[in-house]
C-alpha positions in Angstrom: -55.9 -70.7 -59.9 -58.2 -70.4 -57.1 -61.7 -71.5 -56.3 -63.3 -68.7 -57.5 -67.0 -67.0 -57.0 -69.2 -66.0 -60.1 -69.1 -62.4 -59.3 -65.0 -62.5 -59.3 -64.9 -64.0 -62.3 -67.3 -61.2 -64.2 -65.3 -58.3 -62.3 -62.0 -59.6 -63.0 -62.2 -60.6 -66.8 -64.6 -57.4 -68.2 -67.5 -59.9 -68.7 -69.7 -57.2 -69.9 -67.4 -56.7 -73.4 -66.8 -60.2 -73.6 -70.4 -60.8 -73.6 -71.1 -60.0 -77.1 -67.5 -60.7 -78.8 -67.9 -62.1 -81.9 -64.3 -64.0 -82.6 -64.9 -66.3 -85.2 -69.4 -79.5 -73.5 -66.7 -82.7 -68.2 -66.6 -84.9 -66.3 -62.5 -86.3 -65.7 -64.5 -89.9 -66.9 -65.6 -88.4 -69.6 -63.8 -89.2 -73.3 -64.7 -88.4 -76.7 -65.4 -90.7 -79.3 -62.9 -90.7 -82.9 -65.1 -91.0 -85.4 -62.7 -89.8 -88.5 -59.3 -88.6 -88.8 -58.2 -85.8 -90.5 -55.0 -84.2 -91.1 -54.7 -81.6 -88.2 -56.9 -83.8 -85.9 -60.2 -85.6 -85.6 -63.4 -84.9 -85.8 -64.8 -87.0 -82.5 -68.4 -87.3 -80.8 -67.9 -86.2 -77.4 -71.9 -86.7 -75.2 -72.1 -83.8 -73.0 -74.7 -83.0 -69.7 -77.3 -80.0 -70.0 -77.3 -77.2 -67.5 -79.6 -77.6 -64.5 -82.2 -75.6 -66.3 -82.6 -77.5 -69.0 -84.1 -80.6 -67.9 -82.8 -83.9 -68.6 -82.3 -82.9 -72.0 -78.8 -84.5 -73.1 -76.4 -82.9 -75.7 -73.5 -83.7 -78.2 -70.7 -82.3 -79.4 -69.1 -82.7 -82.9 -65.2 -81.6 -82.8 -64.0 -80.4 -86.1 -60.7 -79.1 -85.0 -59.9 -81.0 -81.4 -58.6 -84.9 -81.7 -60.3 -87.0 -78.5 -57.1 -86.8 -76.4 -57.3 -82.6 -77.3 -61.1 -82.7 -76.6 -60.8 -84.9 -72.9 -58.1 -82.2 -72.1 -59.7 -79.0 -72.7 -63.3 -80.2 -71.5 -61.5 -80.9 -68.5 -59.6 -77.4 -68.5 -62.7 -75.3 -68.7 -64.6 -77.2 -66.2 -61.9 -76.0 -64.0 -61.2 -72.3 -64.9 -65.5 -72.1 -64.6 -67.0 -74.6 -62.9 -70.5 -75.1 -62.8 -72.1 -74.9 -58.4 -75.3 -76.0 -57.4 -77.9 -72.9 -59.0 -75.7 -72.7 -62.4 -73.8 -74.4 -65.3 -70.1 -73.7 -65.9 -67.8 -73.5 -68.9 -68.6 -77.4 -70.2 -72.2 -76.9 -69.4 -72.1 -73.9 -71.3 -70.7 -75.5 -74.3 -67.6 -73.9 -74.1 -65.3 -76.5 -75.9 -67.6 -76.6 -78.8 -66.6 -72.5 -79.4 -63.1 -73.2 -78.7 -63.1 -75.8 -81.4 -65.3 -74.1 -84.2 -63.0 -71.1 -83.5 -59.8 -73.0 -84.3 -61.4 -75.1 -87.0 -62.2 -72.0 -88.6 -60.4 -68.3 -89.8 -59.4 -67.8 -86.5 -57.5 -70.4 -85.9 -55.8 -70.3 -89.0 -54.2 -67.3 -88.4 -56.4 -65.1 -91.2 -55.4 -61.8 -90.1 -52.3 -62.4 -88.3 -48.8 -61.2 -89.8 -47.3 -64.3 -90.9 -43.8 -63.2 -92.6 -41.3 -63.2 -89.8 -38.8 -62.4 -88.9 -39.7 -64.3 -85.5 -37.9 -62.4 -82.7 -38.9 -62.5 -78.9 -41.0 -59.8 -77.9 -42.1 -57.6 -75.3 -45.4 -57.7 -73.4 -46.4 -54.8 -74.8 -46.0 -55.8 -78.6 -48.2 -59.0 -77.9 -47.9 -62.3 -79.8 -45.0 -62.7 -81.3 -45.1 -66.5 -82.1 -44.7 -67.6 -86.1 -47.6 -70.3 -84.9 -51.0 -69.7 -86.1 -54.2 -70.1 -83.0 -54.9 -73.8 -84.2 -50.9 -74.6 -84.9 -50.2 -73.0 -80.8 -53.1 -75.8 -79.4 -52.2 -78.3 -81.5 -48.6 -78.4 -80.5 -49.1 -77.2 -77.1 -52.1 -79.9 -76.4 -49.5 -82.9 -77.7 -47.3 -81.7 -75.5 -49.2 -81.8 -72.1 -51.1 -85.3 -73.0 -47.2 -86.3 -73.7 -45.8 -85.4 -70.5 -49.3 -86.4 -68.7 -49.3 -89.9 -70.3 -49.1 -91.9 -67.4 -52.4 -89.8 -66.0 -54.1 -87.9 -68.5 -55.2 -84.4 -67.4 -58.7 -85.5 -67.8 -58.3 -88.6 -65.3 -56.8 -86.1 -62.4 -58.3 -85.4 -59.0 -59.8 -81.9 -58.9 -57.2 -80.3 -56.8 -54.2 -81.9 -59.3 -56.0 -80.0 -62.4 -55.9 -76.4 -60.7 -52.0 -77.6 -59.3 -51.4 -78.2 -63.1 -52.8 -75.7 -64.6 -51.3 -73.0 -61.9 -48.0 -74.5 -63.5 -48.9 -73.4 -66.9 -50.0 -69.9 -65.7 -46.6 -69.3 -64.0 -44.8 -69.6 -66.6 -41.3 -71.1 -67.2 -42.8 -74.4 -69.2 -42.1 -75.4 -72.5 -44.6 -77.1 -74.4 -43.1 -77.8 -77.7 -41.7 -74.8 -78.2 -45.4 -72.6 -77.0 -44.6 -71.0 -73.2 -46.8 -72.2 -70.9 -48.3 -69.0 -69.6 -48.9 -68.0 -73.6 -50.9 -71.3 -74.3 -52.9 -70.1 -70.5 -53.9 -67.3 -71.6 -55.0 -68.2 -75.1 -57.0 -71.2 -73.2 -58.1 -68.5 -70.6 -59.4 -65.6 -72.9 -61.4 -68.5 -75.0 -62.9 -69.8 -71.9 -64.4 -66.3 -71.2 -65.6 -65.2 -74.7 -67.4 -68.9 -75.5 -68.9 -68.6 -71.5 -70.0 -65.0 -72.5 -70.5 -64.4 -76.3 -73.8 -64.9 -78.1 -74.8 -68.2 -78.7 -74.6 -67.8 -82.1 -70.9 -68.4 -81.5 -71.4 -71.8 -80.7 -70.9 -71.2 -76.4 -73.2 -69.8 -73.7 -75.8 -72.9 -74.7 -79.2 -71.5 -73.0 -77.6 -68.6 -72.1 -76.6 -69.6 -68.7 -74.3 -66.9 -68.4 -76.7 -63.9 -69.7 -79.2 -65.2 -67.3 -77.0 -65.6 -64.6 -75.8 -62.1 -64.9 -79.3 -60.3 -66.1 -77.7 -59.6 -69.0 -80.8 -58.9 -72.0 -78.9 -60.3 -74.6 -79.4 -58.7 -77.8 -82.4 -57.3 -78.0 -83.8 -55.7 -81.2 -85.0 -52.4 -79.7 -84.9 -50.5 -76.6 -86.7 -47.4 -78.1 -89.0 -47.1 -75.0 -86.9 -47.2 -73.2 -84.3 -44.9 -73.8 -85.6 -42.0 -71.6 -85.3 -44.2 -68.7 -82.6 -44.7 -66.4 -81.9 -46.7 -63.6 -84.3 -49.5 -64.2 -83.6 -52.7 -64.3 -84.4 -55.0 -67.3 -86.3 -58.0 -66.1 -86.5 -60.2 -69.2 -85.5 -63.3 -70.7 -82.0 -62.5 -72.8 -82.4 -62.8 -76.2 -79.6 -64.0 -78.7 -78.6 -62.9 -82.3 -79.4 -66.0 -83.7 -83.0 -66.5 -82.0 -85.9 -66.2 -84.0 -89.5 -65.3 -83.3 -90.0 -68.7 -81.8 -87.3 -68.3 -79.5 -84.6 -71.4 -81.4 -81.4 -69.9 -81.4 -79.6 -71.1 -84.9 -75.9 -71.2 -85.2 -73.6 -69.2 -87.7 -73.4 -71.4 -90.3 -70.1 -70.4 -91.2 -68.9 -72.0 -87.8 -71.0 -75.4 -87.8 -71.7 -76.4 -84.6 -71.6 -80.3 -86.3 -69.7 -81.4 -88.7 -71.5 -81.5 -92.4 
């Protein structure tokens, strides 16, 4: 956990893949709102800044999966692993936490496709996951464990520098959060951070785009045919999103809501 630039972070994480990933918004002052509770968590209202290039225009977030002591923490987490600078948004300002949670709320995070029968043996870093805990059952249990042991100060209510100190502790390894390693919870938080910063804003992250236009990336764009005979140019247009009509509104896969129904 360093201050890192934009460029470091696109070279280092294989942005350009990421981009268009389909896997199923902070301010440390900044809580969410409980407006129901539900069995794995609570939906909550969390109001959330736009991106420089958006005007004064103010978003909101409805959590379906995150709790507002789960929502404080990770919109505090990504505003750290990408923090916005003074010509572009970061992770919160890219709406990064609303992917995270419409991801966990949905198959995703309930393990659809993972092997779920045991038995549950330690593995090696080459055979991957190896937990019996399902994506939203690892941040659930991992998340009440860090706003346990951060009760006194809540993640969310730390200076800058003690966020990246604490969350250089997690990437090292060697702490337990209720039975998830550290580094393992990291890197799940980590790997989300880039695909919601990068994926299509259908996917309920990148909000405007920032990162496709921050890159140059074209988005997806319905056809390239004359194009294909030339090479080496660059493509100077506005990206363009799978969800974005002919009027240019970009509309969210309804099968992960980006507010609750």
């Amino acid at each position: 956990m360093v201050e890192i630039s934009r460029r470091v972070v696109i070279q280092g994480s294989g942005a350009v893949g990421a981009m268009i990933l389909p896997v199923d918004e902070l301010c440390a002052h900044t809580s969410a709102t409980k407006i129901a509770t539900q069995e794995n968590g609570a939906r909550t209202q969390s109001p959330h800044p736009a991106p420089p290039s958006a005007g004064a225009q103010q978003h909101q977030t409805t959590y379906l999966f995150f709790n507002a002591d789960e929502a404080a923490l990770i919109e505090a987490a990504v505003a750290r692993l990408i923090p916005k600078d003074d010509e572009w948004g970061g992770a919160l300002e890219a709406g990064v936490p609303n992917y995270i949670d419409k991801q966990l709320a949905g198959a995703w995070g309930a393990g659809e496709r993972l092997y779920r029968s045991g038995p549950w043996q330690p593995g090696t870093p080459s055979q991957g996951y190896q937990l019996p805990l399902t994506p939203a059952e690892l941040f659930h249990t991992a998340l009440r464990a860090i706003n346990q042991e951060l009760s006194q100060t809540p993640f969310a209510q730390m200076s800058s520098d003690q966020q990246d100190e604490y969350l250089k502790s997690l990437e090292a390894s060697g702490k337990d959060l209720g039975g998830v390693p550290g580094d393992l919870f990291f890197t799940h938080l980590w790997e989300c951070t880039l695909e919601g910063f990068f994926s299509d804003p259908v996917y309920g992250g990148n909000r405007n785009m920032v990162s496709w236009r921050m890159i140059g990336f074209p988005g997806a764009y319905a056809s390239y045919y004359d194009l294909v005979d030339q090479h080496g140019i660059k493509i100077d247009r506005p990206p363009t999103s799978l969800a974005e009509d002919v009027h240019g509104h970009v509309h969210m896969n309804p099968n992960i809501p980006a507010r609750s129904p």
